[in-house]
C-alpha positions in Angstrom: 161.1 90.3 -187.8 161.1 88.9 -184.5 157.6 87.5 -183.3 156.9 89.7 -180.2 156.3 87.9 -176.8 152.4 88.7 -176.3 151.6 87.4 -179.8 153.7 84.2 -179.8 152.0 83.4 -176.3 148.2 84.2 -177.7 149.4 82.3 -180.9 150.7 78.9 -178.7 147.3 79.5 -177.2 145.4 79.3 -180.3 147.7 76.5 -181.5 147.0 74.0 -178.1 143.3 75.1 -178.3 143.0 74.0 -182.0 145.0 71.0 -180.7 142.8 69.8 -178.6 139.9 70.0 -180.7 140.3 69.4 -183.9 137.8 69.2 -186.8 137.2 67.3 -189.8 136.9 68.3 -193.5 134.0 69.8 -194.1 133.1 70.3 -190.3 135.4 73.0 -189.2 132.6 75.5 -187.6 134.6 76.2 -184.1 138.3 76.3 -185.8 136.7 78.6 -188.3 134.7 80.9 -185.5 138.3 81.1 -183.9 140.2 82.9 -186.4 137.3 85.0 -187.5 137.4 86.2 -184.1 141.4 86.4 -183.6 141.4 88.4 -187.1 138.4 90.7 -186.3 140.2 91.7 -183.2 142.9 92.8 -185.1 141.0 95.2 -187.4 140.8 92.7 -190.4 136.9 92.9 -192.4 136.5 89.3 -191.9 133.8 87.2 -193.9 133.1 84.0 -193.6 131.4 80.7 -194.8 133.1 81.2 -198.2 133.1 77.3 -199.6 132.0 75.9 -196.8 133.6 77.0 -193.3 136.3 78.8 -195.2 137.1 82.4 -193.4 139.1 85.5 -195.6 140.1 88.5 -193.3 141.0 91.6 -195.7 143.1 95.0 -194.4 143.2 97.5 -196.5 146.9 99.5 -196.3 146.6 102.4 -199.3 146.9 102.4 -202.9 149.3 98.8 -203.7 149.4 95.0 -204.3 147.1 92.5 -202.8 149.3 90.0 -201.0 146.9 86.7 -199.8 148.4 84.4 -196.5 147.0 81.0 -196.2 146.1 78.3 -193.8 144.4 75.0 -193.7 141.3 74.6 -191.2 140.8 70.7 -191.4 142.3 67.7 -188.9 142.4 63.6 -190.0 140.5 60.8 -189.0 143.9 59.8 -187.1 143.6 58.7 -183.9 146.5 60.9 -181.6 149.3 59.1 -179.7 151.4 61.3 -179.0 151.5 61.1 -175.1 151.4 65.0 -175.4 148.9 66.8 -172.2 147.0 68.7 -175.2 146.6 65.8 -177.4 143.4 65.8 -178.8 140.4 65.5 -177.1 137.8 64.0 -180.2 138.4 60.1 -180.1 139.9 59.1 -183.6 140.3 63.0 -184.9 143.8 64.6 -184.8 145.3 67.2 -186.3 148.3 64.7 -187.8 149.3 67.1 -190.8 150.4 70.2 -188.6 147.2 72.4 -189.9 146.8 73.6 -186.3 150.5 74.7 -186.2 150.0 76.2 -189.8 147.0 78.2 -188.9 148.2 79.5 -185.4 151.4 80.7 -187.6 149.1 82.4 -189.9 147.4 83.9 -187.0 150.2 85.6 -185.6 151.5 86.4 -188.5 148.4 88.2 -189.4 148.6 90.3 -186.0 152.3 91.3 -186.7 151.3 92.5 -190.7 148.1 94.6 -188.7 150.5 96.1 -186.1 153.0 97.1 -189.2 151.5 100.6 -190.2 154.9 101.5 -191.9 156.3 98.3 -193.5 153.6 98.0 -196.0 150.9 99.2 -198.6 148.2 97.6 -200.4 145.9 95.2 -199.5 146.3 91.8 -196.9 144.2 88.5 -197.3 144.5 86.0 -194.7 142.2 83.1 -195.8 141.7 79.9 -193.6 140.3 77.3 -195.9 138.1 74.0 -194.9 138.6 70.8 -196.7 142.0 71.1 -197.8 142.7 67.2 -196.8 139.7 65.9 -199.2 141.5 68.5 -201.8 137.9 70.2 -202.5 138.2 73.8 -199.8 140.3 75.4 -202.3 138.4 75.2 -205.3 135.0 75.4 -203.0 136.4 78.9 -201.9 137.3 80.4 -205.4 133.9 79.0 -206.8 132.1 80.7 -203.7 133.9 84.1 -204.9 137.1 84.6 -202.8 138.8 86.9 -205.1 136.0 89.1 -205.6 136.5 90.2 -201.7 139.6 92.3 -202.6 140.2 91.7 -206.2 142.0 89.0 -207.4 145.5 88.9 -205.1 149.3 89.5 -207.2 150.8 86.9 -204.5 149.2 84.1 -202.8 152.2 82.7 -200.0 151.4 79.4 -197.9 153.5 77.0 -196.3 153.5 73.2 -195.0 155.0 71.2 -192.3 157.4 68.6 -193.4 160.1 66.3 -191.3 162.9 68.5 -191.2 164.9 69.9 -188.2 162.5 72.8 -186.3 163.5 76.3 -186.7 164.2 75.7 -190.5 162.1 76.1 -193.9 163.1 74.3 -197.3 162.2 75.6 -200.7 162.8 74.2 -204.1 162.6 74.9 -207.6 160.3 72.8 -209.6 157.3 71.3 -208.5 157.2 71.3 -204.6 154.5 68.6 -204.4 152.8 65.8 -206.8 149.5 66.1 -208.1 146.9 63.4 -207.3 143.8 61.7 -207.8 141.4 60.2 -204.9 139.1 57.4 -206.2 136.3 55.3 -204.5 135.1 52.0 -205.8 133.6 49.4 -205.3 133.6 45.5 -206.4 130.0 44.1 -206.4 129.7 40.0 -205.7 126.9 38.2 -204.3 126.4 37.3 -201.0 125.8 34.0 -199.3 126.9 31.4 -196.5 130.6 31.0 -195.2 130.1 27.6 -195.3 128.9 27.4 -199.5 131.5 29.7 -200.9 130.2 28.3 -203.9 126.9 29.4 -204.1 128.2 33.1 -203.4 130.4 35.6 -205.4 133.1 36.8 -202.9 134.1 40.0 -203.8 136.7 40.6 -200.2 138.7 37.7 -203.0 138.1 39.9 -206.1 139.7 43.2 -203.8 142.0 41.1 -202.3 143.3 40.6 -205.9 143.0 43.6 -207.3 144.9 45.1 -204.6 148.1 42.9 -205.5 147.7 43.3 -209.3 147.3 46.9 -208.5 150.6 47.1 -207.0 152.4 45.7 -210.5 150.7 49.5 -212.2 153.8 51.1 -210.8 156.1 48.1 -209.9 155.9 46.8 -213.7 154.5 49.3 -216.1 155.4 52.8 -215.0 159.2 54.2 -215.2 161.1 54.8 -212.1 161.6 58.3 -213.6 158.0 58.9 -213.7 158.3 58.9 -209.6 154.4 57.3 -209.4 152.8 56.2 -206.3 149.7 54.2 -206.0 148.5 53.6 -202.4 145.2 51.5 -201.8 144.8 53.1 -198.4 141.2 51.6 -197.3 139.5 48.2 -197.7 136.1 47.5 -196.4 134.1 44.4 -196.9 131.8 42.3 -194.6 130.6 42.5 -191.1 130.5 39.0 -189.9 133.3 36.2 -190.6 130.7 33.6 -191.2 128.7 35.8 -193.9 130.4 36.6 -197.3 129.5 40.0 -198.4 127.7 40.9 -201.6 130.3 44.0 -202.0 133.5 45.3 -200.9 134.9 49.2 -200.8 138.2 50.6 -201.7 140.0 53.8 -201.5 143.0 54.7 -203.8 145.2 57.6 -203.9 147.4 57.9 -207.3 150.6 60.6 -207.5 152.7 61.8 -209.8 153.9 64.6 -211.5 152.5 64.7 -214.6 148.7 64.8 -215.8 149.6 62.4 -218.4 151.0 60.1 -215.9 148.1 60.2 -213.7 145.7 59.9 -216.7 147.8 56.3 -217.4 147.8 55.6 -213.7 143.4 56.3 -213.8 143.2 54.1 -216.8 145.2 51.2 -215.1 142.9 51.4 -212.2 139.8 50.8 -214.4 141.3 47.8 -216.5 142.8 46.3 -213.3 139.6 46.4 -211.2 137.3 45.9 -214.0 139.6 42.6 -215.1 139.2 41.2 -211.7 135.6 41.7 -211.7 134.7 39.9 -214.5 137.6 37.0 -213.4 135.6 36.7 -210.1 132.6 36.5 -211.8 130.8 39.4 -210.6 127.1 40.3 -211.1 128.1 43.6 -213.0 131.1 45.8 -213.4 133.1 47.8 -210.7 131.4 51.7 -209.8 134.8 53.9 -210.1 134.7 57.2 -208.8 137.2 60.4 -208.8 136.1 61.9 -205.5 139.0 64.1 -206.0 141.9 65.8 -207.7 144.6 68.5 -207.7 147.3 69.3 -210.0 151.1 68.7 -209.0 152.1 72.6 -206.8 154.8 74.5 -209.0 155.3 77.7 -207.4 156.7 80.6 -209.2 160.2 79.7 -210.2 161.2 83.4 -210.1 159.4 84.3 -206.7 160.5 80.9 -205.0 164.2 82.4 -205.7 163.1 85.6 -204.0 161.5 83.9 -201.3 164.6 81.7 -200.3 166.9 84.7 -200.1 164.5 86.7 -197.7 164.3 83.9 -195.6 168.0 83.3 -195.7 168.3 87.2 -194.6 165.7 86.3 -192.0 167.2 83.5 -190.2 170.5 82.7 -192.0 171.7 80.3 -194.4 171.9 77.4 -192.2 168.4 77.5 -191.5 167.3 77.6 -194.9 167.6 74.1 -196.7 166.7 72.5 -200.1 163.7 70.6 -200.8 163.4 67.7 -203.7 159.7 67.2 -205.2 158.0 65.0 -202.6 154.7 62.5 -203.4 152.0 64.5 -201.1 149.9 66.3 -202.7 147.3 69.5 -201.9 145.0 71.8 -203.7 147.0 75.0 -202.9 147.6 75.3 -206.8 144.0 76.5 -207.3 145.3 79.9 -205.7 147.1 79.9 -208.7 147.3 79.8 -212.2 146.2 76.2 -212.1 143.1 77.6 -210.7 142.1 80.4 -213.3 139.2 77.9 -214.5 137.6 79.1 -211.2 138.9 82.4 -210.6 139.3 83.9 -214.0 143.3 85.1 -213.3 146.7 83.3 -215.1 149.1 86.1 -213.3 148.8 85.1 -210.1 152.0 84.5 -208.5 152.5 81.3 -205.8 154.9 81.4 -203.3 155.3 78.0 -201.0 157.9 76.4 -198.7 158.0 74.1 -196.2 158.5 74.5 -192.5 160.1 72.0 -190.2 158.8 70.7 -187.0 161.4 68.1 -185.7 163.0 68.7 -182.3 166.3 68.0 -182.0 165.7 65.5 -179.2 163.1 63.9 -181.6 166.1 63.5 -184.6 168.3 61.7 -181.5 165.6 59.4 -180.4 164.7 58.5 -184.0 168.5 58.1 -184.7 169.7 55.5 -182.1 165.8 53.7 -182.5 166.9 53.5 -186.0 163.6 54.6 -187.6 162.5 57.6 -189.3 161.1 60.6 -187.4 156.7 60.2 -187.0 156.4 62.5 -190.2 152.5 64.5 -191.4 149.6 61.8 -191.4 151.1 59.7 -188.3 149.3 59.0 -184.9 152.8 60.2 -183.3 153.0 63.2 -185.2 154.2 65.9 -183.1 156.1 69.4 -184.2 158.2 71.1 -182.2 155.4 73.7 -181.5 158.2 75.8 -179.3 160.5 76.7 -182.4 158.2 75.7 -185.6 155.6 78.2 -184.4 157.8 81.5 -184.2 160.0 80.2 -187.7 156.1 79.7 -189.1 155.1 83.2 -188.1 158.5 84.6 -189.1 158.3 83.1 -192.4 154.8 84.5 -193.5 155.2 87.5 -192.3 159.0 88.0 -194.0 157.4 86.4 -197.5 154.5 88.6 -197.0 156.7 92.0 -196.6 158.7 91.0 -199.8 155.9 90.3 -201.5 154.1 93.9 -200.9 157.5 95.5 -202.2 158.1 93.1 -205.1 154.6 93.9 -206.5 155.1 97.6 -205.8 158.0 97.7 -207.8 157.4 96.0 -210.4 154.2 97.7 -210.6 156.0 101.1 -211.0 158.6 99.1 -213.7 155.6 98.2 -215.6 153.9 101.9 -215.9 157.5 102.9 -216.9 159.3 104.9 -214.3 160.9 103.5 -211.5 160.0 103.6 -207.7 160.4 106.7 -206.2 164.0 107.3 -204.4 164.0 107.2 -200.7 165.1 109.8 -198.7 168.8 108.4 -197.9 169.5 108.1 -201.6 169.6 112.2 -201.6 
């Protein structure tokens, strides 16, 4: 289904608006105001504040499944350098992970399902959710009752912007994405004079350490199989070269794709910064804290099958590629299964594919430059808002449709007769 003109224009709107002003987690009032507004417009019984600024519009359709869509609210602390005239407005705040391009997809996507008064029956979600980039909106949502605004959903479809060519999607079978821990700590010393290092305890030489040691956790004691990352992605210490700190910070991120490989990965962290603690001499142990977590994303093996062959009736097979697991990670499995700890429900069904965002001139540049294409999380991220947006629409709205009949007929193969015949079968 074709996106029609007027909504693929309000929908580019939307997308160079949130664009230009992105939010961070946990501070996405405006995005969330935005489509609360675009989805009450459209007839949707929109609530919001659900887990924070998380927003769920729900159309009822008749008796029939409840299918859920959903986006991502939140922006990065990346600072935008992208050249683009609606690059970001908020100094060091951009929306580097394509959530604006996922949520104006969503958007239109929703309008097109509302103007559909024949295509399908049962009940629509469409859920924007904050804080997806700290992996906490999810979860925050389902504990703040989600599913108790249409009953818990048979289908809950999302996708996610990757580095492929624009105008494509991927889907594979498997997990889609790794699950991942986010710790904080911090390595204590005691603080003194630049010039008497040895009347101090530098702990900046402690981190410094522990962030090479840390490196040897997957280099030298975790198989290549296992396909473990572990990224020590901020380091903070000190304010003034001539002054020697009495602590310094660290962020980690660990990924992999299984729990018990993550559990190793969390134990190795402990030993490794604990070690270098007491080698430095410190005046008490490392603090250690999981800030966050999310389990690796395994869709439905059967309905990402289903999925792939709608899309490839959609837009044709050459548009519809392969993916292989990849080492991000989100907290779109709490929708799911995963998730039943907070939402009470094992049969829900997750469908998820990615959608590309690279221009063709963008594969070109890259190519003769020799380096990659600016992928999610870079300052020069930049999709192909022109083709990705329409796919992005196209996508949810194709999943969506399938989804609605899938439910409805195995609903009817479960209660023991089959759906009823159309007219054209006689």
């Amino acid at each position: 289904m074709a996106v029609p003109p007027d909504v693929l224009r309000s929908a580019v709107e939307l997308y160079v608006a949130l664009h230009l002003r992105p939010e961070l987690s946990g501070a996405e009032r405006d995005t969330a105001g935005r489509l609360a507004s675009w989805l009450a417009e459209d007839g949707y019984a929109v609530t919001g504040d659900i887990g924070g600024h998380g927003v769920a519009g729900v159309l009822r359709r008749g008796e029939g499944p409840t299918v859920l869509l959903r986006a991502e609210l939140d922006a990065l602390p990346v600072a935008e350098e992208t050249g683009l005239p609606y690059r970001s407005e908020v100094p060091g705040v951009s929306h580097a992970c394509g959530h604006d391009l996922h949520l104006a997809a969503l958007a239109g996507a929703a309008r097109m399902l509302a103007r559909d008064t024949d295509g399908w029956r049962g009940t629509l979600l469409i859920v924007g959710q904050p804080a997806e980039e700290t992996l906490s909106g999810a979860r925050a949502m389902l504990d703040d009752g989600l599913y108790q605004l249409a009953g818990p959903p048979d289908t809950v479809l999302a996708q996610h912007t990757a580095p492929l060519p624009a105008g494509t999607v991927a889907h594979g079978q498997g997990p889609m994405l790794a699950g991942t821990i986010a710790l904080d700590a911090v390595l204590h010393g005691v603080g003194g004079h630049a010039g008497a290092p040895h009347m101090a305890v530098d702990p900046v030489v402690a981190a410094a350490s522990a962030v090479l040691r840390l490196q040897t956790v997957i280099s030298r004691e975790t198989a290549p199989a296992e396909q473990a990352v572990l990224t020590v992605g901020r380091l903070r210490a000190g304010t003034e070269s001539n002054v020697i700190p009495d602590h310094a910070e660290l962020g980690l991120s660990l990924r992999a794709f299984a729990e018990p490989t993550l559990e190793r990965l969390l134990a190795a962290v402990r030993r490794v910064l604990t070690a270098e603690a007491e080698a430095a001499g410190a005046p008490r142990p490392p603090e250690i804290t999981v800030r966050s977590r999310s389990r690796a994303l395994l869709p439905d093996g059967a309905l990402t099958a289903e999925l792939g062959a709608a899309h490839t009736k959609a837009f044709g097979q050459g548009r519809v590629l392969p993916w292989s697991p990849a080492t991000a990670a989100e907290d779109f499995g709490w929708f799911g299964p995963e998730g039943a700890t907070s939402h009470g429900h094992r049969d829900v069904r997750l469908g998820y594919w990615m959608l590309g965002t690279v221009s063709a001139a963008a594969w070109r540049a890259a190519a003769e430059g020799g380096r990659a294409v600016p992928a999610n999380h870079s300052p020069a991220f930049a999709p192909d808002v022109r083709t990705a947006l329409p796919t992005g629409a196209e996508a949810l709205v194709t999943a969506a449709c399938h989804a609605f009949h899938r439910e409805r007929e195995s609903g009817a193969a479960r209660a023991g007769h089959a759906p009823a015949p159309s007219e054209e079968s006689g």
